[in-house]
VOGU-3710 file (C-alpha; in Angstrom, 3 decimals, decimal comma):
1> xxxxxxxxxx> 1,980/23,463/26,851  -0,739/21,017/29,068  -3,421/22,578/27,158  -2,005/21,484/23,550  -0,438/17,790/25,067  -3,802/17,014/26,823  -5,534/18,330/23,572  -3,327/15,316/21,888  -3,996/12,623/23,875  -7,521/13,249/23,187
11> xxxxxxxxxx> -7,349/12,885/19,970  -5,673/9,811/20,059  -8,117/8,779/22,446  -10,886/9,619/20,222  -9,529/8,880/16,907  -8,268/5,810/17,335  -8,932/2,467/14,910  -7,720/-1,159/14,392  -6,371/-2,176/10,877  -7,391/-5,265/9,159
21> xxxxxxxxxx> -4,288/-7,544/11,041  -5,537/-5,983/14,256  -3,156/-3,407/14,837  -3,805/-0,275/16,246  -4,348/3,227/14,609  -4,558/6,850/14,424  -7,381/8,508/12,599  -7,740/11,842/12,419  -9,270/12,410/8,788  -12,969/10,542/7,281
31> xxxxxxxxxx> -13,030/8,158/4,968  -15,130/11,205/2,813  -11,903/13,060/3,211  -9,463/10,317/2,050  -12,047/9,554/-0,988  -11,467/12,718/-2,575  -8,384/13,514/-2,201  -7,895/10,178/-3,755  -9,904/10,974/-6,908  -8,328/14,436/-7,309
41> xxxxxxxxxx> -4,477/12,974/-6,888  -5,903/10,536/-9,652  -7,504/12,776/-11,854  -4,123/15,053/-11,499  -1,740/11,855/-12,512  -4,386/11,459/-15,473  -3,449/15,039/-16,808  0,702/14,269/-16,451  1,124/11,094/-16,987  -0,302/9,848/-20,695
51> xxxxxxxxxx> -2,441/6,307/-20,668  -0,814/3,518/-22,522  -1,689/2,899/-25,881  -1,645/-0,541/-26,054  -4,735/-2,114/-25,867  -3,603/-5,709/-24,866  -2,030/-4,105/-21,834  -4,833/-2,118/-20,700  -7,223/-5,179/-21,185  -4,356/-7,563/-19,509
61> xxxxxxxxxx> -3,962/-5,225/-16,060  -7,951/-4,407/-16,392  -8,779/-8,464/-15,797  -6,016/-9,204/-12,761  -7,689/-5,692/-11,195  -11,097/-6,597/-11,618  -10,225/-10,468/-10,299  -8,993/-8,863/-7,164  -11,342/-6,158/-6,635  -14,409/-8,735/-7,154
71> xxxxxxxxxx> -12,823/-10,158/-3,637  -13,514/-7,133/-1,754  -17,130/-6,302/-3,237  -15,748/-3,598/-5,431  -16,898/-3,514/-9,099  -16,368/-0,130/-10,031  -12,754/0,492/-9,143  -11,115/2,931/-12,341  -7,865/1,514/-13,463  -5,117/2,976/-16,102
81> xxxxxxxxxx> -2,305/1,928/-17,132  0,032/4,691/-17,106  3,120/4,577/-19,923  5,832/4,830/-17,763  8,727/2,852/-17,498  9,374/3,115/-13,829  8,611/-0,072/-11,821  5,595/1,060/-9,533  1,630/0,739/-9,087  -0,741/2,614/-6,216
91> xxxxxxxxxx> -4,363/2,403/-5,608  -6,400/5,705/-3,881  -9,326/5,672/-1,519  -11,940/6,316/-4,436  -11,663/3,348/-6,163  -8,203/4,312/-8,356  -5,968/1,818/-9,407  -2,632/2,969/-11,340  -0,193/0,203/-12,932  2,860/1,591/-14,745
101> xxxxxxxxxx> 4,180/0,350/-18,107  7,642/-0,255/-16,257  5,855/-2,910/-13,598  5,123/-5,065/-16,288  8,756/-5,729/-16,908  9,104/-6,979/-13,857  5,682/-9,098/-12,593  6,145/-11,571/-15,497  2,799/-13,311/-15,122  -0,486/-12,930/-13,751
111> xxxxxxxxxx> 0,146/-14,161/-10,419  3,014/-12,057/-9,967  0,953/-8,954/-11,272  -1,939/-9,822/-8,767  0,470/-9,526/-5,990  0,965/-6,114/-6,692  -2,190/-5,078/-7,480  -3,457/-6,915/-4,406  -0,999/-5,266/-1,991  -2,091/-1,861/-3,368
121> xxxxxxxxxx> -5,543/-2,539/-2,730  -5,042/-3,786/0,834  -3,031/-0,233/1,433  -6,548/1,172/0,763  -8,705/-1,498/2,294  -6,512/-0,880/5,499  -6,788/2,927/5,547  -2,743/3,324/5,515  -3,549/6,354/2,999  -5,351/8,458/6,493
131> xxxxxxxxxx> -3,380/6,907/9,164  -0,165/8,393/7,060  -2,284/12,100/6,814  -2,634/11,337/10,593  0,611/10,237/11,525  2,253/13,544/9,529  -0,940/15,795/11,268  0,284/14,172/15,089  4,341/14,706/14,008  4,018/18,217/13,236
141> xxxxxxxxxx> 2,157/19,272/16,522  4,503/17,222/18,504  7,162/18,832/16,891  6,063/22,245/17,488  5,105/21,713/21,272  8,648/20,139/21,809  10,826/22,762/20,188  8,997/25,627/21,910  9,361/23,898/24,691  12,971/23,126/24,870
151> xxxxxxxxxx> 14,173/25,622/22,561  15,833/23,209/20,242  15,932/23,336/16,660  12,639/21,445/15,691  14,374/20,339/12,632  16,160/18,053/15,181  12,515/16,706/16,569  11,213/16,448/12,276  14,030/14,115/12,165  13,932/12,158/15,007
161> xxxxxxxxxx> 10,128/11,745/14,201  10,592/10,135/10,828  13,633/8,067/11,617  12,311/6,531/14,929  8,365/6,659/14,074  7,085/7,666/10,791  9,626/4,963/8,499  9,014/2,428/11,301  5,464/3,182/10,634  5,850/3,163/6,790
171> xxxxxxxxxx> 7,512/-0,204/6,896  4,481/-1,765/9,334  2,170/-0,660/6,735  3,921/-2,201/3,854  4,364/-5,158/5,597  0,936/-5,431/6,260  -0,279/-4,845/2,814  2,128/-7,554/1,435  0,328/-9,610/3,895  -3,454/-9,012/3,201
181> xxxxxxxxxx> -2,253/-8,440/-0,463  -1,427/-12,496/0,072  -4,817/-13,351/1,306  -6,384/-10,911/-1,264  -5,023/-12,444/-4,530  -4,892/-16,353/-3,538  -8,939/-15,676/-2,192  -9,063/-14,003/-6,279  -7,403/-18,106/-7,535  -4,246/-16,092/-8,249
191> xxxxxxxxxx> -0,854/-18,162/-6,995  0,080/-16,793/-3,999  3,714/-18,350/-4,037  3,998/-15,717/-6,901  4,209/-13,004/-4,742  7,815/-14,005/-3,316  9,075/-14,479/-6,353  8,078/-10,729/-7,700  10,102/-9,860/-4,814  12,906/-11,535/-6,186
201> xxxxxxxxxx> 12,640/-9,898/-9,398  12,612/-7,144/-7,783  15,955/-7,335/-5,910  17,611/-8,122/-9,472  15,518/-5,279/-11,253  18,550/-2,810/-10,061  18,817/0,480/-8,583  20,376/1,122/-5,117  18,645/0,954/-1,841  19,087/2,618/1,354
211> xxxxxxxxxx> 19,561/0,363/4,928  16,442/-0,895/5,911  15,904/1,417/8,883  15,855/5,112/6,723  13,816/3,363/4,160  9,761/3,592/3,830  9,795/0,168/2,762  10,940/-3,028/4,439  14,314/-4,748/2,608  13,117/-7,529/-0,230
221> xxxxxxxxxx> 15,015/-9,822/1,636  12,253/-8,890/5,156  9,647/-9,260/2,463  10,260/-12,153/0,819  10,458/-13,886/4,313  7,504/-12,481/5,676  5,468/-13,444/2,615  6,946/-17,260/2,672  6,362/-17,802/6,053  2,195/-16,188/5,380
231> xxxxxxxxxx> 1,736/-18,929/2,668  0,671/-21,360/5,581  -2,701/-18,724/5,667  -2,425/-18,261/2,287  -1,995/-21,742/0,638  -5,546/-23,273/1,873  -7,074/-19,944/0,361  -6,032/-20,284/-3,491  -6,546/-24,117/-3,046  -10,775/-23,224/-1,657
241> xxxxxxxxxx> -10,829/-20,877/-4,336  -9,594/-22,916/-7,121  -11,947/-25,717/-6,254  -14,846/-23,279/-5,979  -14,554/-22,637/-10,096  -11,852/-19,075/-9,041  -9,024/-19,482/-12,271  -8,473/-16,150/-13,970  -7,435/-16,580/-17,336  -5,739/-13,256/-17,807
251> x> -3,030/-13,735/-20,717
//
């Protein structure tokens, strides 16, 4: 058992990075890696899931995407709108960027639309997509050293692991991409005080939730705060990039 624990800490010794907001992380997979699996998951959701045919939409999602992406020096990121109604969005290392039909029901203007498409972004920008392929690669060793070592069911250890560190884990990274998401849309002239109120749209879209602490996500209540009390950072950002000539006119 020293051999395979001392073989861990070296790879968290070794592997380690800092995210964006300065936190640390694990990773255990390149950046080459996360790219294609990125453009294959992509290219897969392509073959199930039909594009929209509506052309305003496309165009509509196309120009908040573009607005953001310009902020992070990326002019060739692919994006589809997917016709779906479910109430979701994603962005993949690659340059992928996936807005369902269903979101648009619910971010009801371009601000509010930018604040999604922003905090997908900054999940990418931030590497959560390989710290998560990290996180699960470091829970399933530690999970097979500890049951052979104690002879315990190591379904016991898989779910102690994702109550007490993978969710926790989950929920730091969505925090942090509402956070850069912020940054990322008011630096693009989008209104960041937008992004609280998709939150509260979301909260009255429907649909029952589990308690905070078994869910990936923090509550919309947690995020709502945590994005009001950001616009302090964010506020000065949309105001420099307004007066620099930054207004999207995305209709």
């Amino acid at each position: 058992m020293r051999p395979a624990l001392l073989s861990s800490a070296v790879l968290l010794f070794v592997a380690c990075a800092t995210s964006p907001l300065g936190r640390n992380q694990v990773m255990l997979v390149s950046a080459g890696q996360m790219n294609q699996m990125g453009v294959a998951a992509y290219r897969d959701m392509q073959q199930k899931t039909p594009a929209t045919k509506n052309s305003k939409a496309s165009a509509y999602v196309k120009c908040v995407a573009d607005a953001i992406t310009r902020e992070v020096g990326g002019d060739d990121w692919e994006v589809t709108v997917f016709e779906d109604k479910a109430v979701n969005a994603f962005a993949l290392p690659g340059g992928k960027i996936g807005v369902y039909t269903g979101m648009l029901g619910v971010a009801k203007n371009p601000s509010q639309l930018a604040a999604v498409i922003g905090h997908e972004v900054s999940h990418v920008l931030a590497n959560h997509g390989a710290e998560r392929v990290s996180e699960g690669m470091l829970a399933q060793g530690v999970t097979q050293v500890a049951a052979a070592s104690t002879g315990y069911d190591p379904r016991l250890f898989q779910l102690a692991g994702d109550v007490f560190f993978l969710k926790p884990h989950s929920r730091t990274q969505e925090s942090e991409a509402d956070l850069l998401g912020l940054d990322l849309m008011a630096r693009a002239g989008f209104d960041p005080s937008q992004a609280a109120e998709l939150w509260r749209n979301m909260s009255q879209s429907g649909g029952g939730k589990p308690p905070e602490i078994l869910s990936t996500h923090p509550s919309d209540s947690t995020r709502i705060a945590q994005l009001t009390e950001r616009m302090a950072t964010a506020r000065p950002l949309y105001e420099q990039a307004r007066a620099s000539g930054k207004k999207p006119s995305c209709g």
